[in-house]
Residue frames relative to the residue before (quaternion, step in Angstrom):
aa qw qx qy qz dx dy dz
X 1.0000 0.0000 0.0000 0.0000 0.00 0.00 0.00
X 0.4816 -0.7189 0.4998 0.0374 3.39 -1.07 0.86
X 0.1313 -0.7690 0.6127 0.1262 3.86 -0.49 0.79
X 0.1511 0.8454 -0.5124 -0.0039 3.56 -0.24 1.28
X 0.2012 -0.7460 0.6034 0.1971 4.03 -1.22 0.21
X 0.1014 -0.5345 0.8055 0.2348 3.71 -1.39 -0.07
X 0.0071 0.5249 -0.8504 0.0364 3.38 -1.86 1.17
X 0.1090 -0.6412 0.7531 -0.0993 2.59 -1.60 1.74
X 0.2569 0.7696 -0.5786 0.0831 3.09 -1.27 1.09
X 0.2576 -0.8779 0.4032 -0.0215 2.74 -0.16 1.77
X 0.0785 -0.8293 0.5332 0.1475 4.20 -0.59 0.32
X 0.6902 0.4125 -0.2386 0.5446 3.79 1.50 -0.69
X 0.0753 -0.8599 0.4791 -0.1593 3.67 -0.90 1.65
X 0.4839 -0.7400 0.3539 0.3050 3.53 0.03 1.20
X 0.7655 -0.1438 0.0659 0.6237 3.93 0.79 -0.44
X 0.6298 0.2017 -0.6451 0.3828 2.83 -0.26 2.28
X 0.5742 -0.6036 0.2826 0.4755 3.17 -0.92 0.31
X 0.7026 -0.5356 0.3153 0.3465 3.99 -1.55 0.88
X 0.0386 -0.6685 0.7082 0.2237 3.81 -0.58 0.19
X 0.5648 -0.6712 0.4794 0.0271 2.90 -2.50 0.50
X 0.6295 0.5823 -0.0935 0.5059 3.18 1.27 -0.50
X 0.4438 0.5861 -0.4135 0.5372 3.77 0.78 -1.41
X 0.8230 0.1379 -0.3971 0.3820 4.16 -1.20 -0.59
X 0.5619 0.6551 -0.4175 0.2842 3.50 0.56 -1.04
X 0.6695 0.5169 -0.1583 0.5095 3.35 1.23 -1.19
X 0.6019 0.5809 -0.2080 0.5070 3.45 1.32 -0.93
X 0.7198 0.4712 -0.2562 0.4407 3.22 1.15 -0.87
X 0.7880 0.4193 -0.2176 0.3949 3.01 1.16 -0.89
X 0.5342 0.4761 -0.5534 0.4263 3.58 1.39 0.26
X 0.4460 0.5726 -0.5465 0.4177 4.04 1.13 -1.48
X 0.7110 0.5182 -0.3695 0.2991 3.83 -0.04 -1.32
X 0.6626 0.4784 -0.2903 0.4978 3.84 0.84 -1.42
X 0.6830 0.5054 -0.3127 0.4245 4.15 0.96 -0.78
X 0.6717 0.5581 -0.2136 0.4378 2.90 1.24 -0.60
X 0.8477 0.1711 -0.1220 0.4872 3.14 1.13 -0.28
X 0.7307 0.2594 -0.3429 0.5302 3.41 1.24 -0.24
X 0.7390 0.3311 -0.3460 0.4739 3.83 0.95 0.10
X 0.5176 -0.7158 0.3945 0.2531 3.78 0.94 0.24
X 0.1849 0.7852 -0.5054 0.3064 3.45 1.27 1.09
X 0.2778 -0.5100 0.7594 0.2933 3.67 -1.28 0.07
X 0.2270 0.7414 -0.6289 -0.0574 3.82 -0.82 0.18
X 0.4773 -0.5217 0.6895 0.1571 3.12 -1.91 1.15
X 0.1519 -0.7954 0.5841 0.0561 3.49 -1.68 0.51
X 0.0612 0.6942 -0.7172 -0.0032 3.84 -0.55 0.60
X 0.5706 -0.5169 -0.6312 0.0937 0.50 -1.90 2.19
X 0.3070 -0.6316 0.7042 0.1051 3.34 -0.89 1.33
X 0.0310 0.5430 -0.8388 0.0225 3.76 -1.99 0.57
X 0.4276 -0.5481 0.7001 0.1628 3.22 -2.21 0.88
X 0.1080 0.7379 -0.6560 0.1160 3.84 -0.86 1.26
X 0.8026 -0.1138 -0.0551 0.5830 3.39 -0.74 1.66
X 0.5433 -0.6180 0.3020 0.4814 3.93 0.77 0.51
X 0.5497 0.4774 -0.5325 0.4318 3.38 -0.05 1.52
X 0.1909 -0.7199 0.5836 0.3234 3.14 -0.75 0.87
X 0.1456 -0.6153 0.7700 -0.0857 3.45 -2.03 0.69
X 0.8009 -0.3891 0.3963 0.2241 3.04 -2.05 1.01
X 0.2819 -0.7870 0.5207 0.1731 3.83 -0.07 1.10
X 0.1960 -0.8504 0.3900 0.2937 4.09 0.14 1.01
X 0.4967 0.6511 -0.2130 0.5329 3.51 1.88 -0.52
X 0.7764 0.4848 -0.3492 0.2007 3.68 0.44 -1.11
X 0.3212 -0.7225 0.5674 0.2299 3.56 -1.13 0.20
X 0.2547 -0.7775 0.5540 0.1541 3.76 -0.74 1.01
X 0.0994 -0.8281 0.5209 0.1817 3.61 -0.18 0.63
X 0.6981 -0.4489 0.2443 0.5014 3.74 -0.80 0.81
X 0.6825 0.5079 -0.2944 0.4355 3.53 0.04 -0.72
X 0.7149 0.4145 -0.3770 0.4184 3.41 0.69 -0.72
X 0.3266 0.8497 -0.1567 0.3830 3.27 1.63 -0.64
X 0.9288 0.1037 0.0168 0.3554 2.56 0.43 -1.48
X 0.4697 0.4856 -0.3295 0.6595 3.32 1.76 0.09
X 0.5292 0.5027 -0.5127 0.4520 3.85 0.99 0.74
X 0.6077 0.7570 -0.0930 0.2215 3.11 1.22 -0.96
X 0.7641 0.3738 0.0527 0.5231 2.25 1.34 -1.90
X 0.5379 0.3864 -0.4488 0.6000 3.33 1.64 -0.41
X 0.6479 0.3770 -0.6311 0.1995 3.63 0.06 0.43
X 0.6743 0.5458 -0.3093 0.3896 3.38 0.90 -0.84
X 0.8176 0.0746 0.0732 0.5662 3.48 1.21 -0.86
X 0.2384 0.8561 -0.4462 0.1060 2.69 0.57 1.83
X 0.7475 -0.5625 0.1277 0.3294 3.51 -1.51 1.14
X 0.6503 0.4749 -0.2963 0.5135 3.75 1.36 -0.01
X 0.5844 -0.5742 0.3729 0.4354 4.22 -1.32 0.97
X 0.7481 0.3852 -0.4635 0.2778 3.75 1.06 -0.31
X 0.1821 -0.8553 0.4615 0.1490 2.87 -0.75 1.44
X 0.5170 -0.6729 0.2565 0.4628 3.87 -0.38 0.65
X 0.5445 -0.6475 0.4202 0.3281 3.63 -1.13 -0.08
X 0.7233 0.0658 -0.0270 0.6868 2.88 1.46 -0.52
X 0.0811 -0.7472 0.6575 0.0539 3.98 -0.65 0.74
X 0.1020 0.7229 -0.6713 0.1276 3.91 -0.44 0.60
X 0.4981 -0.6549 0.5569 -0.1131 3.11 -1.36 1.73
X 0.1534 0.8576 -0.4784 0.1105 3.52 -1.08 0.51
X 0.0004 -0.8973 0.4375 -0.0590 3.38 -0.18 1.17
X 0.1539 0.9154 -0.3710 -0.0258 3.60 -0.13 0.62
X 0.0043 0.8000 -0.5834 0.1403 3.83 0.16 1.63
């Protein structure tokens, strides 16, 4: 079994104004799960930089993507299901 998270952290917003901070932070918990609690983690908006993915500081999640993140954590489309699934959102 598998101990997985989705950290979403999102700084660019169709009608408000853009904060700075929100991925940086995002990046740096996905980073601490990843290494001091043994998570698999998914990012939104995820980008590849120097081959790693990492907290996209530009991207925009639209509901939908959202939600089909979600739900493949909690209910995701394959028998391994995780042992632990733990969420994160930082705006």
């Amino acid at each position: 079994m598998s101990r997985d998270a989705l950290v979403i952290g999102i700084n660019e917003y169709t009608n408000l104004n853009d904060l700075n901070k929100p991925a940086n932070d995002a990046e740096a918990i996905a980073q601490l799960l990843e290494t001091k609690g043994d998570f698999r983690v998914k990012r939104l908006p995820c980008v590849e930089k120097e081959g790693k993915l990492c907290i996209d500081h530009s991207g925009i999640v639209g509901f939908e993507q959202l939600q089909q993140a979600i739900v493949q954590l909690f209910n995701p489309e394959t028998d391994n299901l995780p042992e632990t699934a733990f969420e994160v959102l930082v705006f």
